[in-house]
C-alpha positions in Angstrom: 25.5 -69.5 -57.2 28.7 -70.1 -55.8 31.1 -67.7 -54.7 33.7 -69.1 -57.6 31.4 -68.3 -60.2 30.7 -65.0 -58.4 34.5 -64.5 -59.0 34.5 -65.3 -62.6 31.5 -63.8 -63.6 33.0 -60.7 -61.7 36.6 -60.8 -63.7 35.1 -61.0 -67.1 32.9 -58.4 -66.8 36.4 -56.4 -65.4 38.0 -58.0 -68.3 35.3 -56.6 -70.4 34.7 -53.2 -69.4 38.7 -53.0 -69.6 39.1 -54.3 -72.9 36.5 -51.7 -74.3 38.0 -48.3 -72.4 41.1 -49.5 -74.7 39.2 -49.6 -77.6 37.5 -46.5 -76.4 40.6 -44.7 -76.2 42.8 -45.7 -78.9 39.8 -44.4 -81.5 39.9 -41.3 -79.6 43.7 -40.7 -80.1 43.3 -41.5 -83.8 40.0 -39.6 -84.8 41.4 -36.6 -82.7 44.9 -36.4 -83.7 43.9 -37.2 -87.8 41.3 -33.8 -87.4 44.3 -31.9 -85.6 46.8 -32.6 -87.8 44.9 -31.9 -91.3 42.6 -29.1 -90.1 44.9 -26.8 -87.2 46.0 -23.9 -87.9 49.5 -24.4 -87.5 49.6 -27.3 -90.1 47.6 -25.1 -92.7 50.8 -22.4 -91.8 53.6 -24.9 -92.4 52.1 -25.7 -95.3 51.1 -22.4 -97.1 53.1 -20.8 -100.2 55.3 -17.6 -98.5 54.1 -14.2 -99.9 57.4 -13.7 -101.5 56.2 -16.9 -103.9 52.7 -16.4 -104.2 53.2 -12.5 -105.3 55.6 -13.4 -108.6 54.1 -16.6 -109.3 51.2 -16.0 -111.8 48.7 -17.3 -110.0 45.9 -15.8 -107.7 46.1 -16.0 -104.4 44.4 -15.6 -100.9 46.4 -14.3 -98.1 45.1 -15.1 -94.5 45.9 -13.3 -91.5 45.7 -15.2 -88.3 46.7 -16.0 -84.8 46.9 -19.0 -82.9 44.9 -17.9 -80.2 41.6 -16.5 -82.5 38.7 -18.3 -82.0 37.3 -17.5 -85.7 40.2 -18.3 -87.2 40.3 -22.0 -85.5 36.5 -22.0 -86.3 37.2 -21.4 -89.9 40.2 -23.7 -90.2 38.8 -26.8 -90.9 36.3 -25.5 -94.2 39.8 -24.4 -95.0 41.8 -26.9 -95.2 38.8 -28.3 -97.8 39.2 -25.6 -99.5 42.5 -25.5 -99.7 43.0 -28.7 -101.1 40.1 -28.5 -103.7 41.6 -25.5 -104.9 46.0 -25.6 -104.3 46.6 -25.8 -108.1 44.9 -22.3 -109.3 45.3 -20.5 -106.0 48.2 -19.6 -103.7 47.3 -20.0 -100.0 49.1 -17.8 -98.1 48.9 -17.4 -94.4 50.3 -14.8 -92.3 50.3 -14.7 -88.0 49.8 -11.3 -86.8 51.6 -12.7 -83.6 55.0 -12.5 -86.0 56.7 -8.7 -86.2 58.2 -9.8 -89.0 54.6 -9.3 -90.8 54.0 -5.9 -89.5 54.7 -4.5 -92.9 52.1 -6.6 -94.5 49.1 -6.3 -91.5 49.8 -2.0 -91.6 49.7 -2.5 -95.6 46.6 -4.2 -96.0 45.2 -2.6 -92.7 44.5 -5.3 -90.7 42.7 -4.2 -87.4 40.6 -7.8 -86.5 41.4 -11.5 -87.8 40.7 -13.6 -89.7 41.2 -10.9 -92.1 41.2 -12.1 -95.8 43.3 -10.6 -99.1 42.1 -11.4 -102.3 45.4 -10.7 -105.2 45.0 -11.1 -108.4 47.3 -13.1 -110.6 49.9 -10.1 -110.3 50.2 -9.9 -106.6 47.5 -6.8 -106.4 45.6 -6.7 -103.8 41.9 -6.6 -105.9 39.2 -7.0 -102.7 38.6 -8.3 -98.8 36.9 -10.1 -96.1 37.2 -10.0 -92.2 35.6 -12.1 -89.8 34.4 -15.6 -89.9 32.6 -16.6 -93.4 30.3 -19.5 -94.6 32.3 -22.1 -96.8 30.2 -21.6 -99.7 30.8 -17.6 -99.7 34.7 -18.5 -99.7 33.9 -21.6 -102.4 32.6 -19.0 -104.7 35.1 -15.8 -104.1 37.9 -18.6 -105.0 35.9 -19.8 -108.3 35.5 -15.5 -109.6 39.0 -15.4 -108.3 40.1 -18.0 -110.8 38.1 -16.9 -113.5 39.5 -13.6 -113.2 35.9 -11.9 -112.4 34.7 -9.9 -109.9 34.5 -11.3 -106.7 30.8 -11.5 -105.3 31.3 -11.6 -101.4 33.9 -8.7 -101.0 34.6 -6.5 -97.9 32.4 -8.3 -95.8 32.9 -8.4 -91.9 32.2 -11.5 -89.6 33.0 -12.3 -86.2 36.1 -11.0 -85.6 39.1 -11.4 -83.2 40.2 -8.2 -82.3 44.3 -7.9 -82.7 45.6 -7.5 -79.3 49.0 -5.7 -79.0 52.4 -6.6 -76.7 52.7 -3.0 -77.1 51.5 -0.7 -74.9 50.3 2.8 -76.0 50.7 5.7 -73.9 47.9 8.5 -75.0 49.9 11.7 -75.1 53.6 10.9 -75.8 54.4 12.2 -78.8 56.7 9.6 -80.0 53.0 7.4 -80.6 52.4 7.5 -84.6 49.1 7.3 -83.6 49.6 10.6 -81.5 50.7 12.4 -84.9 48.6 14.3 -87.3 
């Protein structure tokens, strides 16, 4: 062979290996940025129903706590987001970060010590069972379904992996200004 078909043979195969890293990439920008957008959990948060809605608007709902930073919770996130859009028309999704102080109220109400931590309300706003941890899809699927059908719910109080909530706070054991210091 000659050294100018050496040459070619040599640039197509450049040309070739180049021309399928593109391709190569540009699927891996679209597949990945189609499952982040529909699945993260910021995207579910923007767009939940707020609490003030969900509580005075007839319908059932489940209230999520979650953080950004919980591996459950991102684990859980995409079964979801199926969920969520299998059931939206019977069921208020509502998700709350535990990151946000503005939420305090709620995580002290419906004592929330380890994310994801679940509230089940009835079509009133009452607060009628709950889950923590990380749970199977088809144990949600079918809360959601007695939930709707105003029944009991048969996977209540039920604990999974958990992320423990971890504070900005710190607590100093003895100083009697702690509420947890006070009988």
């Amino acid at each position: 062979m000659s050294e100018n078909n050496i040459n070619s043979v040599n640039q197509i195969r450049n040309l070739i290996i180049a021309l399928i890293a593109i391709i190569l990439g540009i699927v891996l920008v679209l597949s990945s940025q189609t499952t982040v957008n529909s699945e993260s959990l910021e995207s579910q948060a923007k767009q939940a129903i707020p609490l003030e809605l969900a509580v005075n608007n007839g319908k059932p709902s489940l209230v999520e706590f979650y953080a950004n930073w919980c591996t459950s919770c991102q684990a859980m996130a995409s079964d979801l987001a199926i969920l969520k859009q299998e059931y939206q028309k019977d069921v208020n999704f509502v998700m709350l970060n535990v990151d946000n102080t503005k939420w305090l109220p709620e995580v002290l109400n419906y004592n929330v010590d380890g994310i994801p931590h679940f509230v089940f309300l009835d079509n009133q706003g009452t607060a009628i069972a709950s889950s923590i941890g990380e749970q199977p899809y088809n144990i949600f699927k079918e809360n959601l379904q007695a939930l709707i059908a105003e029944k009991s719910l048969p996977y209540v109080n039920l604990n999974g992996n958990i992320s423990s909530l971890k504070s900005n706070n710190e607590i100093i054991e003895g100083n009697n200004d702690n509420p947890r210091d006070h009988s």
